[in-house]
N, C-alpha and C positions, 0 to 999 in steps of 0.2 A: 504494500500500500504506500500511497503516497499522500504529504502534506504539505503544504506550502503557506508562510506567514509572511505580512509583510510588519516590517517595525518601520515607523516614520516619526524623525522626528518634528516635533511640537504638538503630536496628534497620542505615541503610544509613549515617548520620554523628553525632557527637556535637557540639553545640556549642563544649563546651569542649577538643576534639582538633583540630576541622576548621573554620578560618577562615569567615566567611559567603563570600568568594569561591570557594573551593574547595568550599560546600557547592553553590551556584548551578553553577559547573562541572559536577559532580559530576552534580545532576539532570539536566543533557541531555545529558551525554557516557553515562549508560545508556541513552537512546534513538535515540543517533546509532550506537552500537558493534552496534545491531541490525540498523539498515540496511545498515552495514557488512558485515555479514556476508552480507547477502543480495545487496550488491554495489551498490545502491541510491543514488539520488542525493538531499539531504533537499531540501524544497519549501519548508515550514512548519511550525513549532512555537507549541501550542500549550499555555500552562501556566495550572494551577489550583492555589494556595493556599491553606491553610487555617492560619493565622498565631494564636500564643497572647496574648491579653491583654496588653497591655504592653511586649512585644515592639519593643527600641528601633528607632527611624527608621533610623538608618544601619545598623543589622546589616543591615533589608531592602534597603536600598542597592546594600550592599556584595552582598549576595549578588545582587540583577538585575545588579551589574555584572560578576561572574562570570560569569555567563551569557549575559549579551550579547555578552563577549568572547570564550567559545568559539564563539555565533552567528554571529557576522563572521567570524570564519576559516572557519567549516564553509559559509558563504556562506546561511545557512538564518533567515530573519525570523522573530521573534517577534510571530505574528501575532492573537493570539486569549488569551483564557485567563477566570479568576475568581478571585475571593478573597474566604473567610469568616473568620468566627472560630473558631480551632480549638477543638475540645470539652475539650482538655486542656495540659499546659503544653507539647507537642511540636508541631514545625513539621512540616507534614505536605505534601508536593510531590507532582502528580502532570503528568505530562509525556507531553504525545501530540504525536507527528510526521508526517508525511505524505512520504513518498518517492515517487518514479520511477523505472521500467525497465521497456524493451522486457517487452511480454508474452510469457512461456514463459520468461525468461530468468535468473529469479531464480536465484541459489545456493542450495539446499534442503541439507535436514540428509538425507537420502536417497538420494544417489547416488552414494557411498565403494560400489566392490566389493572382492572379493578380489582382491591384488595389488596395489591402489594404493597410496602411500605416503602418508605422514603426515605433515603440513609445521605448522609455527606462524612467524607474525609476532613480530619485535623479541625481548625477554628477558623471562622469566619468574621472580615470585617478589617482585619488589619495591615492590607494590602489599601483598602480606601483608608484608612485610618492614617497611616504613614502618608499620604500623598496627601491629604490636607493639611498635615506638619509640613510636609515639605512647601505647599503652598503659601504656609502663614508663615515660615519661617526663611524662606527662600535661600535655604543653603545648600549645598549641592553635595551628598557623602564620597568620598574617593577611598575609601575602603571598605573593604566586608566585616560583618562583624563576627564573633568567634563562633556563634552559636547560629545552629542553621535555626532559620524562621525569626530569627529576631528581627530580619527586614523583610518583611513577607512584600512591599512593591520594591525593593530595588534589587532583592534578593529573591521571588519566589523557587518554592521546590516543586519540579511536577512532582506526579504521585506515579511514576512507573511502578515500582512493585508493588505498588496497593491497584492498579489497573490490571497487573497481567496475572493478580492473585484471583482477583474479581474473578477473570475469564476461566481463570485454568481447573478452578475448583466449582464453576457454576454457579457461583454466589450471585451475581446482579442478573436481573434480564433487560437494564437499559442501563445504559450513561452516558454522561455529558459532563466535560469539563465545566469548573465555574470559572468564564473568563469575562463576560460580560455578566455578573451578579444572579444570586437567587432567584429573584423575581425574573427575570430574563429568559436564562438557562432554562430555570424549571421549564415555564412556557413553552421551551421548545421542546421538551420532554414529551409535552402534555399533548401537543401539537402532533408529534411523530406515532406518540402511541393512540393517539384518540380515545385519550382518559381526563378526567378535573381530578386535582388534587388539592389539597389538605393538609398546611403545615403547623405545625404547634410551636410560635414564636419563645417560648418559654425554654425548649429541648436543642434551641438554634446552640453551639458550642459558639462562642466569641472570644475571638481574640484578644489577647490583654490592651493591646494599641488600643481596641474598640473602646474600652473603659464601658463596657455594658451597653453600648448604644446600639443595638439590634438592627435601625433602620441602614447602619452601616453594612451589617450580614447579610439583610436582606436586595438592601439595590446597590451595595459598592459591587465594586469589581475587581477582577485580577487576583484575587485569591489562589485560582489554580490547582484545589482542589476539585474533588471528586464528587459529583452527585447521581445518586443512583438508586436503580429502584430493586428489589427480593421479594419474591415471596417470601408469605406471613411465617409459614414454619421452615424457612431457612434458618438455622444455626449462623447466626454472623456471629465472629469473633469482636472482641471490643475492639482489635486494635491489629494492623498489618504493618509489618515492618517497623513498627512503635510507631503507627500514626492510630491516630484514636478514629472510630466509626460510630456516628451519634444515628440512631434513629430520629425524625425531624416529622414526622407526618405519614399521612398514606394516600395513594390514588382512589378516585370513586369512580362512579361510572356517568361519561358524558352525562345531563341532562341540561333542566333548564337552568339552573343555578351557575355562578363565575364558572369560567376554567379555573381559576386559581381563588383559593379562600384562608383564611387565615384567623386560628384561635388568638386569644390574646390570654397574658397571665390570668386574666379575669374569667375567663371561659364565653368571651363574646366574640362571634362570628360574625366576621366580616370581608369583603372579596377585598383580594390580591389583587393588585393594577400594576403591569411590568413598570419596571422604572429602573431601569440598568444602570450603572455608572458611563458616564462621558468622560474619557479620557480624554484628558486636557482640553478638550474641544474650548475653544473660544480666550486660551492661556496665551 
């Protein structure tokens, strides 16, 4: 299989918010968080540049060396690519990967029914959490920090081994990365299986950045975790690869009610209205 992302900047990073390593990160951790979802093992990566006039030596450096470095972990060669001069003064990355798995075996966005429930990867929210610091505080990090997840937007983890555990043991029958937010993603869940779903904002896991602000889990974006759907009497583990797996809700069956609804602590029901995070749009 194949996937291809584009990163641009002032749209998916800014220079002056996000380090050249975390921008290099960045570009192939949204094409690894695809395969991810589909449960997928990566082969190779291949990237194309398109770099503006003047554009210092070492920023590019620094940013292949962010990407290299999530490459060795994700075990996946950089193998291919090109570089132009960009048409204007933005850095513009486009990133295509190549995966593996059994044929028929893929995790598709399509196969959530009625009754199944509704699970997400790790904690939600701190991926938008950290990008409104970076906005209000307008500094830009040039280093990583020691501990994976403590920058979940200039640092995100895909979930490979929590996607191809998914696949290989029959645990999910749908998923979709969270890259455009809860409210989003789910949608398109709910869209591909022609199910409504049903989440209990109370069971959302949030991120410590989030400081408890739910509506962050719910429409931020770039998380890059995992959302997916099981049957009721699957055995899920709490936790794959030490990432934690929260039950969040469950699918119903089409009617006339929202596609998407949503308990509150209080136990009052009310519809879900997508509302994704807007990267950068308008920064």
């Amino acid at each position: 299989m194949v996937t291809t992302d584009f990163t641009l900047e002032g749209r998916h990073f800014r220079r002056d918010w996000h380090g050249p390593e975390s921008a290099g990160h960045r570009t192939l951790a949204r094409g690894l968080s695809d395969l991810a979802a589909m449960g997928a093992k990566p082969l190779a990566a291949f990237l194309s540049l398109a770099l503006p006039r003047g554009l210092e030596k070492r920023w590019i450096s620094l940013y292949l060396n962010g990407l290299r470095e999530l490459a060795e972990r994700a075990g996946v060669p950089l193998a291919g690519g090109d570089t132009a001069e960009a048409p204007g003064d933005g850095v513009l990355a486009d990133i295509v990967l190549l995966g593996s798995l059994p044929e028929g075996t893929a995790l598709l966005r399509s196969g959530a029914r009625a009754g199944d429930l509704l699970y997400c990867s790790g904690r939600l929210g701190g991926a938008a959490a950290e990008l409104l610091s970076l906005q209000q505080d307008g500094k830009s990090s040039r280093r990583r920090a020691n501990g994976i997840g403590e920058h979940p937007q200039l640092f995100p983890e895909p979930r490979l081994a929590v996607g191809a555990r998914l696949r290989e043991k029959g645990l999910a029958t749908a998923c979709i990365d969270l890259s455009d937010g809860l409210s989003s993603d789910l949608a398109h869940l709910c869209e591909a299986s022609e199910v409504a779903a049903e989440i209990e904002l109370s069971r959302i896991p949030l991120h410590p950045l989030a400081k408890g602000n739910v509506e962050l889990a719910v429409h931020g974006g770039e998380d890059y975790e995992l959302l997916f759907a099981a049957r009721p009497e699957t055995k899920m583990p709490r936790a794959i690869a030490g990432v934690p797996l929260t039950c969040i809700g469950r699918f119903k069956r089409r009617g006339k009610a929202p596609q998407m609804s949503q308990i509150a602590a209080y136990g009052r029901l009310t519809e879900l209205r997508r509302g994704g995070w807007e990267h950068l749009i308008g920064s």
